[in-house]
C-alpha positions as CSV (number, residue, x, y, z in Angstrom):
1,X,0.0,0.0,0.0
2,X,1.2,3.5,-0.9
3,X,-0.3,6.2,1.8
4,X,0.0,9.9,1.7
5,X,-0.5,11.5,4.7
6,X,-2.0,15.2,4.5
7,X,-0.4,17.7,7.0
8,X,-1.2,21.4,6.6
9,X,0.6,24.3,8.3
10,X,-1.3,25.9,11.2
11,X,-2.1,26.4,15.0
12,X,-3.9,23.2,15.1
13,X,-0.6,21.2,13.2
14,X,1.1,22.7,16.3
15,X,-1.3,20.8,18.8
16,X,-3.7,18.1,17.9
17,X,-3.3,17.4,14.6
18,X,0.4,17.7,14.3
19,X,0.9,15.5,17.5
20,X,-1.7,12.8,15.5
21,X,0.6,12.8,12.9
22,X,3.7,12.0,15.0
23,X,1.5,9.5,16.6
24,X,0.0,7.9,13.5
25,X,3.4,7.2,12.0
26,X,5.0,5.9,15.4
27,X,2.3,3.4,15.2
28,X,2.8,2.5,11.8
29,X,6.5,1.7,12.0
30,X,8.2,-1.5,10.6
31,X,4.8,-1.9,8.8
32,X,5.0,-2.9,4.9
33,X,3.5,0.6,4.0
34,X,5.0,3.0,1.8
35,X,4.3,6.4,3.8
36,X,4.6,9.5,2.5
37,X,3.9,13.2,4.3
38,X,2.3,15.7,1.9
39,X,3.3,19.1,3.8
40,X,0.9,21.5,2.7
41,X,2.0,25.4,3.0
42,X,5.3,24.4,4.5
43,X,8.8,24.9,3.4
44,X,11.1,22.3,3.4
45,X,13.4,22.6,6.6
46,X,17.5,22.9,5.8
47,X,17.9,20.2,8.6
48,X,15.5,17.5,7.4
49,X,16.7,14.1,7.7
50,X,16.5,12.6,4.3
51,X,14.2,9.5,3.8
52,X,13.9,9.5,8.5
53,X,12.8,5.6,9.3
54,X,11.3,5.2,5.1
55,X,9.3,7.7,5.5
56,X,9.3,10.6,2.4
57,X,8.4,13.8,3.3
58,X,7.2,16.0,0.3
59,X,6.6,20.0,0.9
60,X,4.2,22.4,-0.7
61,X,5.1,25.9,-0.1
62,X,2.4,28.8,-0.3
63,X,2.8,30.8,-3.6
64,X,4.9,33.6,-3.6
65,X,2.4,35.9,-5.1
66,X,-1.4,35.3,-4.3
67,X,-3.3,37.0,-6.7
68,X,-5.7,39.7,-4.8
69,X,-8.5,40.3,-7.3
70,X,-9.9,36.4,-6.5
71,X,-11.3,35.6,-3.4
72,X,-9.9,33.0,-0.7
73,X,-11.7,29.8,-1.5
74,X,-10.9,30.4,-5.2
75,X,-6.9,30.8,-4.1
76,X,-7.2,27.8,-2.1
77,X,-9.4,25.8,-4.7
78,X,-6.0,26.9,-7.3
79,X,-2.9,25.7,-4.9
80,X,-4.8,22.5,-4.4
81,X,-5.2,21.5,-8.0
82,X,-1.5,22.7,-8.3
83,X,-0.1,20.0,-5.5
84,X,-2.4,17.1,-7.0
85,X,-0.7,18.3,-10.7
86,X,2.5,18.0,-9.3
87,X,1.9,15.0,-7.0
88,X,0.9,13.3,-10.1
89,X,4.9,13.7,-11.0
90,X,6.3,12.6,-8.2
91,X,3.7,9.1,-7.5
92,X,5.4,6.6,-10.1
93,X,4.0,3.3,-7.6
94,X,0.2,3.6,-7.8
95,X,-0.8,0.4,-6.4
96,X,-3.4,0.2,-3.6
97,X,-2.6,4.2,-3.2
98,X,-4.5,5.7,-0.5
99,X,-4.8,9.6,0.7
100,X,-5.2,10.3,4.5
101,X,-6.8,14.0,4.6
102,X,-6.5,15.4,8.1
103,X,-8.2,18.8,7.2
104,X,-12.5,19.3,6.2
105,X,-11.6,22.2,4.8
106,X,-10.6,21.2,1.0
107,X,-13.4,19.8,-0.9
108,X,-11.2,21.0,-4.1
109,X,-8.5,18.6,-3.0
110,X,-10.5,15.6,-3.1
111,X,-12.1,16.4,-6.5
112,X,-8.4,16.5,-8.4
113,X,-7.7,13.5,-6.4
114,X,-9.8,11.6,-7.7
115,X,-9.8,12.6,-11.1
116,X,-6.5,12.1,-11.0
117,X,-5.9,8.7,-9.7
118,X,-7.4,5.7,-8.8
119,X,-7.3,6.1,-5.0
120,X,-8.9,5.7,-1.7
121,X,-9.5,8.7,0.0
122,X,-9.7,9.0,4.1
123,X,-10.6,11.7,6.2
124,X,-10.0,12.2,10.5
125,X,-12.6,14.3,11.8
126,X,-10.3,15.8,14.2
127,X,-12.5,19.3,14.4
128,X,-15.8,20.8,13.4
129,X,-16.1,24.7,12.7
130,X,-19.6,25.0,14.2
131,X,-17.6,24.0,17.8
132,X,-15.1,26.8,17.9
133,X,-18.0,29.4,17.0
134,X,-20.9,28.3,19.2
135,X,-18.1,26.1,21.7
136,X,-20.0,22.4,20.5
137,X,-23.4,23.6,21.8
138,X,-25.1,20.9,19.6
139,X,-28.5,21.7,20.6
140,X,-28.6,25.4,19.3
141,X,-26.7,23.8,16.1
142,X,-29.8,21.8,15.9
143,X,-32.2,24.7,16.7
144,X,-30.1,26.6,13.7
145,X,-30.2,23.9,11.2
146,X,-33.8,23.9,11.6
147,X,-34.5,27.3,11.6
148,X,-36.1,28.4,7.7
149,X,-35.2,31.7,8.0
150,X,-32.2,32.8,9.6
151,X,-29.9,36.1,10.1
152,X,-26.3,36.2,9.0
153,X,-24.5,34.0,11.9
154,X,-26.8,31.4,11.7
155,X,-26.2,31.4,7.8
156,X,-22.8,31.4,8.1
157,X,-23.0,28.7,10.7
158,X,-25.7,26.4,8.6
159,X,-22.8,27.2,5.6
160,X,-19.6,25.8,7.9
161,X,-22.3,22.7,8.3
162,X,-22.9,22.1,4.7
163,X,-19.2,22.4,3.5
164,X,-18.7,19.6,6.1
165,X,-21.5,17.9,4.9
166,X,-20.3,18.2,1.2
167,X,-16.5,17.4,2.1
168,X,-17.3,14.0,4.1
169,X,-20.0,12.9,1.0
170,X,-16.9,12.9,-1.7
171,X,-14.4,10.7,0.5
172,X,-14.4,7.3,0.5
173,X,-14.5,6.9,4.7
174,X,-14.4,8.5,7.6
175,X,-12.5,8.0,10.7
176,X,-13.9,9.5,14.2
177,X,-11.8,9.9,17.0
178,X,-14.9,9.9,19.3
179,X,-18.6,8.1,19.9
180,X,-19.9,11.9,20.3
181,X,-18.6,12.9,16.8
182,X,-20.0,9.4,15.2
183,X,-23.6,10.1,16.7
184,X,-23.4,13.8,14.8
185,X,-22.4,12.7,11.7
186,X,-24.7,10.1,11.1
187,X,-27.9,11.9,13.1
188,X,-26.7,15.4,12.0
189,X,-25.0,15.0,9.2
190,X,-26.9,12.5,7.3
191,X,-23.9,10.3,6.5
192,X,-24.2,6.9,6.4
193,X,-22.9,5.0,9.8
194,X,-20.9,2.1,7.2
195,X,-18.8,5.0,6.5
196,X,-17.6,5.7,9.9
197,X,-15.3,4.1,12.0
198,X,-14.3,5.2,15.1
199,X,-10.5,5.1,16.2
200,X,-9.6,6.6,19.7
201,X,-6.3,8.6,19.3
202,X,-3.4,6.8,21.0
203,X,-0.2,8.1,22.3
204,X,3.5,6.1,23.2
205,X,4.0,5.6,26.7
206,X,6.3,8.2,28.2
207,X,5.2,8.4,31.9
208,X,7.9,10.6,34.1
209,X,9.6,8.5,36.5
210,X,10.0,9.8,40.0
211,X,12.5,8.5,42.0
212,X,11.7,11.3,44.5
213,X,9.0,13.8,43.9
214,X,11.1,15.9,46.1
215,X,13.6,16.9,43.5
216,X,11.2,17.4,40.8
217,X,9.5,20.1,43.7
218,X,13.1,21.6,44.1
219,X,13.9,21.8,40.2
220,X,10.4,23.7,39.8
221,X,11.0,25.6,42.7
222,X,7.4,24.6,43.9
223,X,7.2,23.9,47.7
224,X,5.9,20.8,48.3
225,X,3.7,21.8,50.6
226,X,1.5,22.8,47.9
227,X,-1.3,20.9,46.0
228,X,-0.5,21.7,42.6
229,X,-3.7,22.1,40.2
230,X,-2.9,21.8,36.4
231,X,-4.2,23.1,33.3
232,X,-2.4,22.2,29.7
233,X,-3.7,24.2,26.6
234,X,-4.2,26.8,24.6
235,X,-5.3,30.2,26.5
236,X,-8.5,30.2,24.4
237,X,-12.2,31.0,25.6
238,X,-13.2,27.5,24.2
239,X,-11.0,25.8,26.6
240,X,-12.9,27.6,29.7
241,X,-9.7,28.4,31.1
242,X,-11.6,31.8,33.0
243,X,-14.2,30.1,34.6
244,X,-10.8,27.6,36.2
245,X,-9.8,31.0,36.8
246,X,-12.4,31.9,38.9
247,X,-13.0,28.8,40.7
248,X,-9.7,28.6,41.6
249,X,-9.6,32.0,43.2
250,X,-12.7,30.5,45.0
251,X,-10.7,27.3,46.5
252,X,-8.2,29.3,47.7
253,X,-10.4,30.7,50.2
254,X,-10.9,27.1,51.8
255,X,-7.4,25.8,50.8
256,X,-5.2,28.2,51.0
257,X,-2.4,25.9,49.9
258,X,-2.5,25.3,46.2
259,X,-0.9,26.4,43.2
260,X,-2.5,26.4,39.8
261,X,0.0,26.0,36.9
262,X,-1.0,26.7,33.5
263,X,0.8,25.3,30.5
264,X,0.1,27.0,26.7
265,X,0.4,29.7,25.1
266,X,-2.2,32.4,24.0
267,X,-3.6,35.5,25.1
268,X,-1.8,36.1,28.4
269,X,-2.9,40.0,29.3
270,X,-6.6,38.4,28.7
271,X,-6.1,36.2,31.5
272,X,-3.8,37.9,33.9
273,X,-6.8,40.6,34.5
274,X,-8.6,37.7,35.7
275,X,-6.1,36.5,37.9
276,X,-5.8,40.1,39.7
277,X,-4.7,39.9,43.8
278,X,-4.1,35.8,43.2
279,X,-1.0,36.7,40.8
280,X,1.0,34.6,43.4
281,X,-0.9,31.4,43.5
282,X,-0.7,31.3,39.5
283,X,2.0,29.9,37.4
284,X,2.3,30.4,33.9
285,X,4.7,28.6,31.8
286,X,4.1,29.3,28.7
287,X,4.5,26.4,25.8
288,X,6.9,23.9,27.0
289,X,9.0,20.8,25.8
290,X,7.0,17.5,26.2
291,X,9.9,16.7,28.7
292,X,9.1,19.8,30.7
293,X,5.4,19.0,30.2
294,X,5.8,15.8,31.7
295,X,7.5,16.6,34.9
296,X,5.3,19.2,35.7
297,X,2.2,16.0,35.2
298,X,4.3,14.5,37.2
299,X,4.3,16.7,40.4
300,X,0.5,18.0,39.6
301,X,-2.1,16.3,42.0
302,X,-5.2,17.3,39.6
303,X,-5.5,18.1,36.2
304,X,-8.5,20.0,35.2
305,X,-10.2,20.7,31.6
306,X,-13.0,22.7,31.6
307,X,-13.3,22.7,27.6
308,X,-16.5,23.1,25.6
309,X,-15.0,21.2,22.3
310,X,-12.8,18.5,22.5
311,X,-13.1,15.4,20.4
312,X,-10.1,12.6,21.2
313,X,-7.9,15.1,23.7
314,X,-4.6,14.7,24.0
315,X,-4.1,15.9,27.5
316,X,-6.4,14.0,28.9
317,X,-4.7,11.1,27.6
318,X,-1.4,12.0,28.8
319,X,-3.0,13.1,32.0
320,X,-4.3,9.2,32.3
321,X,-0.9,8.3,31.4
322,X,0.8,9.8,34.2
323,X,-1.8,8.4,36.7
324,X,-3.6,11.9,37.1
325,X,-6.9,12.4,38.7
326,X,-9.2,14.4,36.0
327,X,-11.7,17.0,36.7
328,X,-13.2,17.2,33.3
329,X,-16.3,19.0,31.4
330,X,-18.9,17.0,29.9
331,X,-18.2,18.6,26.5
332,X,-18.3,16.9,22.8
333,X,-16.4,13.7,23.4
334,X,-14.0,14.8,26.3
335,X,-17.4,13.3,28.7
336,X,-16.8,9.8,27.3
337,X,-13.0,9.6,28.1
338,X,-13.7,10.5,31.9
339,X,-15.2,8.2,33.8
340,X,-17.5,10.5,36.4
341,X,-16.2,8.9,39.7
342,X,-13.3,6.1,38.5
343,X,-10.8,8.0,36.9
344,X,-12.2,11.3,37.4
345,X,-15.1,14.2,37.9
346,X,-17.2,15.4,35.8
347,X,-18.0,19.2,35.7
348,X,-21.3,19.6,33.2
349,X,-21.3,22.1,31.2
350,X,-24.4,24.3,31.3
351,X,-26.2,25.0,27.7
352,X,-28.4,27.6,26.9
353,X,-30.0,28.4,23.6
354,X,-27.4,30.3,22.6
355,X,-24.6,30.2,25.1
356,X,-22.9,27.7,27.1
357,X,-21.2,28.3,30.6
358,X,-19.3,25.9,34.0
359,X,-20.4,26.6,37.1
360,X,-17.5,27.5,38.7
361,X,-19.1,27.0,42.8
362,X,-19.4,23.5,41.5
363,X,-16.1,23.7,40.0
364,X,-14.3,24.7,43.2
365,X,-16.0,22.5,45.6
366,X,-14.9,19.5,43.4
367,X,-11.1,20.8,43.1
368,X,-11.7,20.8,46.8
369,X,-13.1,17.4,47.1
370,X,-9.9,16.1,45.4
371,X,-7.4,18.1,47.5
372,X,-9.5,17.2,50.8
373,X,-9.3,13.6,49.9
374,X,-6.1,12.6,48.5
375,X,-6.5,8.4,48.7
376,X,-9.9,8.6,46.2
377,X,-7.9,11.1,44.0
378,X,-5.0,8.9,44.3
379,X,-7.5,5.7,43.2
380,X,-8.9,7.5,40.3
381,X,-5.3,8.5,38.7
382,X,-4.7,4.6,39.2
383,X,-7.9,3.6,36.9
384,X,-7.0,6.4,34.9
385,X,-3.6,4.9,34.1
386,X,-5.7,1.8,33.6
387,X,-7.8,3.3,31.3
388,X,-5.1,4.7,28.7
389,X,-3.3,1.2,28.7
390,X,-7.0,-0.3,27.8
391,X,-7.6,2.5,25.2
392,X,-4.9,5.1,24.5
393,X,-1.6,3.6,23.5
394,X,0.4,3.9,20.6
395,X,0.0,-0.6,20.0
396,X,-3.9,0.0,21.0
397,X,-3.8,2.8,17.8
398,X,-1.2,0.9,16.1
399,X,-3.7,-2.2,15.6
400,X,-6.6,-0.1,15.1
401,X,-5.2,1.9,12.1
402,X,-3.6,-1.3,10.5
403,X,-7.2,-3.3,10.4
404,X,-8.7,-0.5,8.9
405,X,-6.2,0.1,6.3
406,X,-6.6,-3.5,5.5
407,X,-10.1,-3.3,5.2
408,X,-9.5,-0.9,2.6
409,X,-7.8,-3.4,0.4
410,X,-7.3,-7.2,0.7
411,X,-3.6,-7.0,2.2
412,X,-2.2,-8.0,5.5
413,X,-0.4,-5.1,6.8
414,X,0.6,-6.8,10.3
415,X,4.4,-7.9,10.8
């Protein structure tokens, strides 16, 4: 089998989808796949490693010129037809070819593909446009996609909807990194449940090993006689980071102890209004190396993510992987990877017609709840860890994303 695997340039490359890339060809070492990775609007680095582990890299840059008098889609419609012409140069083996789009956003791209070869074409719904702009409030999607008559953001948003719609009709299959996302593509979407399959994300096993806490404390300079609360992620309204904000200014009034760290990068000035006469209590690291980001897992006695739109998140499974207790939202698929009361708590999210909110009293009195009673929290980032070795790792993923390949074709991929 010869797979091309479709990376675009862009904030989400930097976080989910870049990181499922990584993943994806981790898990699909020492297989006997040809794998190619089609980098879209990227220049080709001057320290590439030719060829890395078999694997070609092949890079797109933007044009130099765009030409101003046409509009974006039109641009974007021309580039793609312009890699497919000159991808047709470069693909000599054709046999059992398959594309693996990781981006809804290029209808155009799929058309040239397949007039241009004989192909299987795969998508990853690893977002949806509607749940960034209403933060995955599916019932006033539902109320909108009903609605006959409708003023501009509800058009724009039913139009976000029907490009989806139209993108997922032309490819071949679908994968969904999420029960949540399945149940809205075949109920919301109209597509056809054969075309779905759903394949959790999966990520290699590299838990932080602590010979003594202690030293990770000192390195930090974090006194260990405080609970450490953790957040990981973009500073981004979707993510609810101000309503963690807030709660956590209320649990300081009954534990007086605690630190929150925050890990991302964003809009700090945003944020550090809200953190106004707590400054002290707050720690912000800004984006980090994985092997930073894992120490600080490492030392954190509660990881919280109060998102509205998550499908298959990332944090949550590394939190799992380093035994972390969760305090998570019941948003889009992030509910089903929490267990209320095993490996975590749940914190619902609150949905209005046309807004969505946390409560952050509720929020703060279960932050408090873990702190107050470290041997359940302790329990839960046990079945947590239990959970990722059941569901999230890299051979989990790596099996998963062979069978389906295979089902594409009649070849057996496992070695």
């Amino acid at each position: 089998m010869n797979l091309f695997i479709f990376n675009e340039t862009s904030r989400a490359a930097i976080y989910g989808i870049g990181t499922y890339i990584r993943e994806l060809l981790i898990a699909l070492k020492d297989s006997n796949i040809a794998i190619y990775v089609v980098n879209l609007h990227s220049e080709k680095p001057n320290n590439e490693q030719k060829d890395k582990e078999g694997i070609q890299n092949l890079y797109f840059p933007s044009p130099l010129n765009w030409e101003t008098s046409l509009d974006r889609n039109t641009l974007s419609d021309f580039y793609y037809r312009n890699v497919v012409y000159l991808l047709q140069l470069h693909i000599t083996n054709r046999e059992n070819l398959v594309f693996h789009l990781n981006n809804n956003k290029c209808c155009e791209l799929v058309n040239s593909l397949r007039k241009t070869f004989v192909c299987k074409i795969i998508a990853v719904t690893h977002y949806s446009e509607w749940g960034f702009i209403i933060y995955g409030n599916i019932n006033q999607l539902r109320d909108v996609l009903k609605k006959k008559q409708s003023n501009d953001f509800n058009k724009s948003l039913k139009k976000s909807v029907e490009d989806e719609i139209s993108f997922y009709i032309k490819v071949d299959h679908i994968i969904c990194l999420s029960k949540n996302m399945y149940e809205i593509l075949s109920m919301d979407y109209g597509i056809e449940s054969s075309k779905i399959t759903i394949i959790p994300n999966g990520l290699t096993d590299s838990k932080t090993t602590i010979a003594c806490r202690k030293s990770l404390y000192q390195k930090w300079h974090i006194s260990s006689r405080e609970k450490i609360v953790f957040f990981a992620g973009r500073m981004d309204e979707i993510k609810g980071l101000s309503y963690l904000i807030k709660a956590f200014r209320q649990l300081l009034n009954s534990y007086p102890k605690c630190r929150l760290v925050i890990a991302g990068n964003g809009s700090f000035d945003i944020y550090m209004k809200e953190c106004e006469d707590i400054w002290m209590h707050i720690t912000w690291t800004g984006m980090v190396s994985k092997d930073k980001l894992y120490d600080l897992y490492a030392i954190a006695d509660i990881g919280v993510m109060p998102s509205f739109h998550e499908q298959c998140s990332y944090v949550a499974i590394e939190m799992m992987m380093h035994g972390m207790p969760l305090i998570a939202s019941t948003s889009t698929g992030l509910k089903e990877m929490v267990t209320d009361g095993v490996t975590g708590l749940h914190i619902p999210v609150i949905a209005h017609p046309d807004s969505v909110e946390i409560d952050t009293d509720l929020l703060a009195e279960k932050m408090l709840y873990l702190l107050q009673h470290p041997a359940e929290a302790k329990a839960m980032g046990r079945n947590g860890r239990k959970r990722y070795l059941k569901e999230y790792t890299s051979e989990i993923f790596r099996r998963n994303m062979l069978d389906f390949y295979q089902s594409l074709f009649t070849i057996d991929f496992h070695v």
